[in-house]
C-alpha positions, 0 to 999 in steps of 0.5 A: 415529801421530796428526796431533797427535804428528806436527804436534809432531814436526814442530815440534820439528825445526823449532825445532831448524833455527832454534836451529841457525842462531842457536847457533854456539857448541860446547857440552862433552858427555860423553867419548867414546873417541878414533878416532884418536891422531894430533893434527892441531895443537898448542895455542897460547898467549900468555905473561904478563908477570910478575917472574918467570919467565913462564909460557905454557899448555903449562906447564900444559896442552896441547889438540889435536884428535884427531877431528871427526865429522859426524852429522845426525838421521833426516829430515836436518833437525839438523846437528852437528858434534862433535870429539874434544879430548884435553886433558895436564896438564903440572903436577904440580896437577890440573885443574878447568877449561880454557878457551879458543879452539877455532879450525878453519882450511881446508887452507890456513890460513884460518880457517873458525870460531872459537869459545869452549870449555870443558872443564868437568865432570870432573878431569884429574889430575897429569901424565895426559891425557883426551878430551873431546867438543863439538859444535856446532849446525850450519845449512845457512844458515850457509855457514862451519859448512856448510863445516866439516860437509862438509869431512873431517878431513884437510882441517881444521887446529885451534888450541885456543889456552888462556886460562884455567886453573882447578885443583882446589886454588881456585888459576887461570891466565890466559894 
């Protein structure tokens, strides 16, 4: 390879180690098979105060995380963090959009990170389930995602709490 391409390489991975220390927040990514069926927790959610019957996101939709995988590039200079979520659509309406809070604790219930996610780019129908990927930049800077890469899955908990719904028909809910 010439001096120029490597110089380039080299500051490609450079700028990725210093966009991974900056961005934190988990980005949606194509699905992916899920590893293992086995929900480590079930989403959370608030209910809305309304005349009638008040309604919570379990009605609607329930998130868990089904795995979380820890990947980093050839020269050991990218981080990321990606975890399976399998979304269930408990209405009889199909889904368009599912956003919420992707909170990931340590074995003893403290939070570790908490972070804005969607759902986003695909339908999820009338009473069925899919798997959706994200993932997040990670920074051997940032002791809190550094923690979460090299922690394995069994000593994680995950709270997906939902805050907002939007259906195919134009129609939405917020929690």
């Amino acid at each position: 390879m010439s001096l120029l391409l490597k110089s380039l390489i080299g500051f490609a991975l450079a700028v990725c180690v210093v966009l991974a220390f900056f961005v934190g927040r988990f980005s949606s990514l194509d699905t992916q098979s899920v590893l293992s069926e086995n929900p480590v927790e079930t989403a959370t959610a608030t209910t809305k105060a309304t005349s009638v019957p008040s309604l919570s996101s379990k009605d609607f939709v329930i998130v868990f995380v089904t795995d979380k995988v820890s990947t980093n590039d050839e020269c050991n200079i990218c981080y990321r963090v990606e975890v399976t979520l399998k979304a269930e659509n408990k209405s009889d309406i199909d889904i368009k959009a599912v956003k919420g809070v992707l909170t990931i604790y340590d074995v003893f219930d403290t939070p570790i990170i908490s972070s804005d996610a969607k759902l986003e780019n695909k339908i999820l129908p009338a009473y069925s389930s899919q798997n959706w990927r994200l993932g997040m930049d990670v920074s051997k800077w940032n002791d809190k995602q550094w923690e979460v890469y090299n922690t394995h899955v069994d000593y994680l908990k995950f709270s997906f709490k939902v805050t907002d719904i939007v259906f195919v028909d134009g129609s939405s809910q917020s929690f």
